[in-house]
C-alpha positions, 0 to 999 in steps of 0.5 A, spaced: 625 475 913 629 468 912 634 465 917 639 466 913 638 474 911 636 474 920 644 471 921 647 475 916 644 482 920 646 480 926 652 478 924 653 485 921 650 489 927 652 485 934 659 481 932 665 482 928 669 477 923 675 473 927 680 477 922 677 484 924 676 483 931 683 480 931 686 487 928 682 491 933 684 488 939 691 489 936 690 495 935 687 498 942 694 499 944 696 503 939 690 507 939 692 508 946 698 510 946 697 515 940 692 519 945 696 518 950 703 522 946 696 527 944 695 528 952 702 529 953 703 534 948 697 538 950 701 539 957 707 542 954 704 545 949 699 548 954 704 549 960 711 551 956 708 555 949 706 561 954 713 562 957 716 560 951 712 567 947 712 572 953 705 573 952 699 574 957 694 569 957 688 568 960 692 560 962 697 565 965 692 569 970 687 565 971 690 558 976 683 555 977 684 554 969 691 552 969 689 547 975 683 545 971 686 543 965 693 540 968 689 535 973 684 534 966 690 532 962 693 528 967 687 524 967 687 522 960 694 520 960 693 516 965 687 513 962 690 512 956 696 510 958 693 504 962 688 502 957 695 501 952 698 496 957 692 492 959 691 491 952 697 489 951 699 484 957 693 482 961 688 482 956 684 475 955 677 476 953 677 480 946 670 481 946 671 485 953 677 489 951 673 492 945 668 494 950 673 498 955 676 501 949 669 504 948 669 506 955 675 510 954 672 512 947 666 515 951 671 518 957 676 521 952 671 524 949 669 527 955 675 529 957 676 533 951 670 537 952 671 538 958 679 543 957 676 546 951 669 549 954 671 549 961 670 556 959 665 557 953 668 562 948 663 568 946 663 565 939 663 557 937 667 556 931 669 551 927 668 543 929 669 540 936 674 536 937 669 531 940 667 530 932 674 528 931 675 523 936 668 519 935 670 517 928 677 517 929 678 512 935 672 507 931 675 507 925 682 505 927 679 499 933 673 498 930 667 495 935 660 492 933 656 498 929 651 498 935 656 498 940 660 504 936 653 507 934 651 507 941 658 509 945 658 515 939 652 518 941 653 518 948 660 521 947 656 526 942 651 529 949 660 531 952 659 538 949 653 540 952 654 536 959 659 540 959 656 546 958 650 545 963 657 543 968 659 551 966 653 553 968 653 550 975 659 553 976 656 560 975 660 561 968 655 564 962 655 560 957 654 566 951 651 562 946 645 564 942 640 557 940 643 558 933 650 558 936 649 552 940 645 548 935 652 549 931 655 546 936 651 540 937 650 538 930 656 536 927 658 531 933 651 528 932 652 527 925 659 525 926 656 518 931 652 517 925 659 517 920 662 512 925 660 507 923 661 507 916 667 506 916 666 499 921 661 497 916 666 497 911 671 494 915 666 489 917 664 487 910 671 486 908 673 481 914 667 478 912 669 477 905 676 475 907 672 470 911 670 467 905 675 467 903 680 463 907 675 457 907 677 452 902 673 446 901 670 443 907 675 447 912 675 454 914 682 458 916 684 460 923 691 462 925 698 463 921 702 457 924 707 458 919 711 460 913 717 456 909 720 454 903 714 451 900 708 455 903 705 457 909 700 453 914 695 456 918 690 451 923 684 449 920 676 447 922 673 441 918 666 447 918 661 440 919 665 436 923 669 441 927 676 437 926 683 441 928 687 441 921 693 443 918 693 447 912 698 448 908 698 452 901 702 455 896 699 461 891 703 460 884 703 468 881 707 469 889 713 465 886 718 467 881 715 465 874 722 461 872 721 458 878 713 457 879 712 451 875 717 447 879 715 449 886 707 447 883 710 440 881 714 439 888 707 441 892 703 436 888 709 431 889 709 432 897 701 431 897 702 425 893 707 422 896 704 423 903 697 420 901 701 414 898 704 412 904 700 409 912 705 409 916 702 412 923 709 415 924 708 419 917 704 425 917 696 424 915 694 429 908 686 429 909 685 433 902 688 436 897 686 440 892 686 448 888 682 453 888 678 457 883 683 462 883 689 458 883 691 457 890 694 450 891 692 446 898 692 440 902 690 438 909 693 435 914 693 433 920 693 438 926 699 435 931 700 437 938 708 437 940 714 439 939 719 438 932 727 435 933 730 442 933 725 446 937 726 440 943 734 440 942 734 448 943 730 448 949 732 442 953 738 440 951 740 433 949 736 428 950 738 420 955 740 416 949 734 411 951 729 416 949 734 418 942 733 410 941 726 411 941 724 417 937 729 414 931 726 408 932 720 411 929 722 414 925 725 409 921 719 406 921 716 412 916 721 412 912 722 404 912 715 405 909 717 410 904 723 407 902 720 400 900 714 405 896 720 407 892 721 413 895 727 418 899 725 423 903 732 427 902 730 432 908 729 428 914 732 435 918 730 435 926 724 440 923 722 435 920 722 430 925 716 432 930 715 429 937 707 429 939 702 427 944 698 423 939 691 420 944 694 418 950 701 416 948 707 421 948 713 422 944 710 419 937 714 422 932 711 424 925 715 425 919 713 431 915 715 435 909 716 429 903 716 436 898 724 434 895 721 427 895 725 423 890 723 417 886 727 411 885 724 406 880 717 402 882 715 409 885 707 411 885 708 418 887 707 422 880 714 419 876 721 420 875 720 427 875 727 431 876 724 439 880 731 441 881 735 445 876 742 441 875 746 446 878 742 446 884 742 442 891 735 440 894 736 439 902 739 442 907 747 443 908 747 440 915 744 433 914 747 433 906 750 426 905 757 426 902 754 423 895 749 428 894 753 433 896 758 432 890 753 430 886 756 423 883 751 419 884 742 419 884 739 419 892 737 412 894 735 410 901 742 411 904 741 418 904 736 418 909 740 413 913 746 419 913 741 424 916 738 420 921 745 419 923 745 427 923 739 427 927 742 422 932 748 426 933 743 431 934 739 429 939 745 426 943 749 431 944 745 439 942 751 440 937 751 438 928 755 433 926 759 439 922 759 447 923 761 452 918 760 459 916 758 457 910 753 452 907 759 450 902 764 450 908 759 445 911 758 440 905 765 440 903 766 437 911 760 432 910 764 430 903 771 430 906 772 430 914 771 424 919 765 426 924 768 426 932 764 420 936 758 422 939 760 420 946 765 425 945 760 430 945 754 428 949 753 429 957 750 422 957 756 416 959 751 411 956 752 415 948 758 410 947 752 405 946 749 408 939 757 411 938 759 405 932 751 405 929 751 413 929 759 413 925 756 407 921 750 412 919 756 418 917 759 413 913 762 417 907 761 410 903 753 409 901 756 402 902 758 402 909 751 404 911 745 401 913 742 399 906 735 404 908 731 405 914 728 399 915 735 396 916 737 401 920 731 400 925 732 393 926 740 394 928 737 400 933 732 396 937 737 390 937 742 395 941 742 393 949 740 398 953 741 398 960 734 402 961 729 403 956 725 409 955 717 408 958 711 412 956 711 413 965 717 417 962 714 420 957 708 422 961 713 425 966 716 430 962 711 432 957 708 433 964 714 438 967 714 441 960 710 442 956 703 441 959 696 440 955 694 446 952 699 448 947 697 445 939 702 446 934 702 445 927 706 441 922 710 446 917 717 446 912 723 450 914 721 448 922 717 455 923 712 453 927 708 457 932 706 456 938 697 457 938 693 457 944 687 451 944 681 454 943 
């Protein structure tokens, strides 16, 4: 036997796929709580059918079955019950939680047994509940095929301990071998069906493995979803290397629409592997594959992006403001030089990260509605909207390209990050609406209030006049691109600037290590637990 064929059996027979073992943890609660309702419809039905029809049973004369099976089905809805909520709120280790779901399979089982044969009936007929359960719960949150091979085996031998348990409390079991071979078949038979169908299950999270390898990386978890596709954390498969993925399938998008926003993801990797500043987002590949789905790599960052900042902890010091636009700028002023603007610098788009050992590095990401001015390297001067339609967001959408009087050039980046400036300064849009053309007609038409106004900081009137130069609804009263702006930034004298020891202090307080989030469009980024 080779290597390979030795993992592939191991594979198959001691552990599960990442995709299965995922779906099963989450599933352990789910299964639980179906027993559970299971349980508490057996003690109505057991305590309150009776009353219900009048009739004389052995339930209504005998008490120490009645006791017997009340304590019996109490303990099974406990169990069921506590099982439920362990899984879905203390749980850590996946691998142990499976291991106790067979624990409970196995008592469940047991437990069963237990109500329906506490006193044997003269004649076994039909199929055993136990049967029911060992193919059902497996099937439903599948294990390993040896652990559910075992734990089904050892629930199959219920019925007859619980015979031999009848029979040490004095009751006859009246049952011919015949009889109790009919008995005891189909749930030995059903432990081998189990694990079928984990098989199966097994053998599709292994292709979906496969699948969800693309090049040189493998897929891990779902970071994000938005406008241009979806992103998922990545492993390099030989250097072990985070990545961000982020793909795009064409045959998901509207056939009118699908070439442009293949274009527009071609444009975004181009336009991103064209450009080294540090303070823009690194691609490591790019590419398709067989079956269509487009891909580019990038860097896996560890932070937090301009909106989620804002939302969670309020504005920012205006010395610290100073310091991410700073960086941005140098991004941008990279791009604009190249001949390109970006047209969508939201706060999304703007991440704040720990990178080595330095904190508050920002990164620029999403370069998808990259425009091209003349001279630029990223694929041409190819237009990907249609001409009724507006690319950007509402609430950074400088006046010009708001009324489409005029091509973007650099200033429109400035204007947004005028946008991200007030932002930052004082938790509020420079503009609200109800609706994003009531927002743009304020942009094209609606003087901006001074920041200072609105921000909880004395010092904001320092970035006031710069900040209204930005909103300017004239192009030509703004900056003339982001390297312009960056110069008149780091010449504002501040009475305290913002330090490393500063930034080491708050990422300290709020956000410790061990939280890694990736870059994705449209600001929808999860949180995901370093492994």
């Amino acid at each position: 036997m080779t290597g390979n064929q030795t993992s592939s059996s191991s594979w198959s027979w001691s552990t599960l796929p990442p995709e299965v073992l995922d779906g099963s943890c989450r599933r352990v609660t789910a299964v639980a709580a179906a027993f559970a309702g299971l349980w508490v419809f057996a003690l109505l039905m057991g305590n309150a059918a009776p009353l219900l029809l009048g009739t004389e049973t052995s339930w209504m004369t005998d008490r120490s079955y009645a006791r017997a099976y009340n304590s019996l089905a109490a303990i099974g809805l406990v169990l069921s019950l506590a099982l439920a909520v362990y899984a879905a709120r203390f749980h850590r280790n996946r691998t142990r939680l499976l291991d106790i779901g067979l624990g409970y399979y196995v008592l469940t089982a047991f437990l069963v047994s237990l109500v329906t044969l506490w006193y044997p009936q003269p004649r076994p007929t039909g199929i055993s509940w136990v049967a029911f359960i060992i193919v059902v719960y497996p099937s439903i949150a599948p294990s390993t095929p040896a652990k559910v091979l075992m734990a089904a085996l050892i629930a199959a031998t219920s019925d007859p301990l619980s015979l031999w348990f009848a029979s040490s409390r004095g009751i006859e079991i009246p049952y011919s071998s015949l009889e109790f071979a009919w008995l005891l078949i189909p749930n030995y038979l059903a432990a081998f069906i189990a694990v079928i169908p984990v098989r199966i299950i097994g053998g599709l999270g292994r292709q979906v493995s496969k699948a969800k390898e693309l090049g040189s990386y493998r897929l891990g978890n779902l970071l994000g979803e938005g406008g241009m596709g979806a992103v998922y954390h990545a492993e390099h498969r030989l250097l072990a290397r985070p990545a961000a993925i982020k793909l795009i399938k064409p045959e998901l998008l509207d056939p009118a629409s699908g070439a442009h926003a293949v274009e527009r993801f071609r444009r975004e990797a181009e336009a991103a592997a064209a450009l080294s500043s540090p303070h823009t987002i690194s691609l490591y590949d790019f590419g398709a594959t067989d079956d269509g789905t487009f891909y580019y790599v990038m860097e896996l960052l560890d932070g937090v992006d301009a909106e989620h900042l804002v939302e969670h902890h309020g504005p920012q010091p205006v010395a610290r403001v100073v310091h991410l636009l700073t960086q941005a700028t140098a991004s941008l002023a990279e791009a604009h030089a190249r001949g390109m603007v970006h047209r969508d610098v939201k706060p999304s788009n703007v991440f704040v990260s720990r990178l080595g050992l330095e904190k508050d590095f920002v990164k620029i990401l999403d370069f998808g509605i990259v425009a091209l001015r003349h001279g630029g390297r990223a694929g041409g001067q190819a237009k990907l909207t249609a001409a009724d339609a507006l690319a950007g967001t509402p609430n950074i959408m400088a006046p010009e390209v708001a009324v489409g009087d005029r091509e973007p050039d650099p200033r429109v980046d400035v204007y947004a990050l005028g946008c991200l400036a007030y932002w930052l300064l004082t938790g509020e849009r420079v503009f609200e609406g109800s609706t994003p053309i009531q927002v743009l007609l304020k942009h094209a038409n609606e003087p901006p209030r001074r920041p200072s106004e609105r921000s909880p900081y004395p010092d904001a009137t320092l970035l006031d006049d710069l900040v209204l130069q930005c909103l300017a609804k004239d192009p030509a009263e703004r900056p003339r691109d982001a390297g312009h702006l960056g110069q008149l930034l780091r010449g504002i004298a501040l009475e305290e600037v913002w330090t490393q020891e500063d930034a080491e202090l708050w990422w300290s307080q709020h956000h410790p290590e061990g939280l890694a989030m990736g870059p994705c469009d449209q600001g929808h980024v999860i949180p995901m637990h370093r492994t």
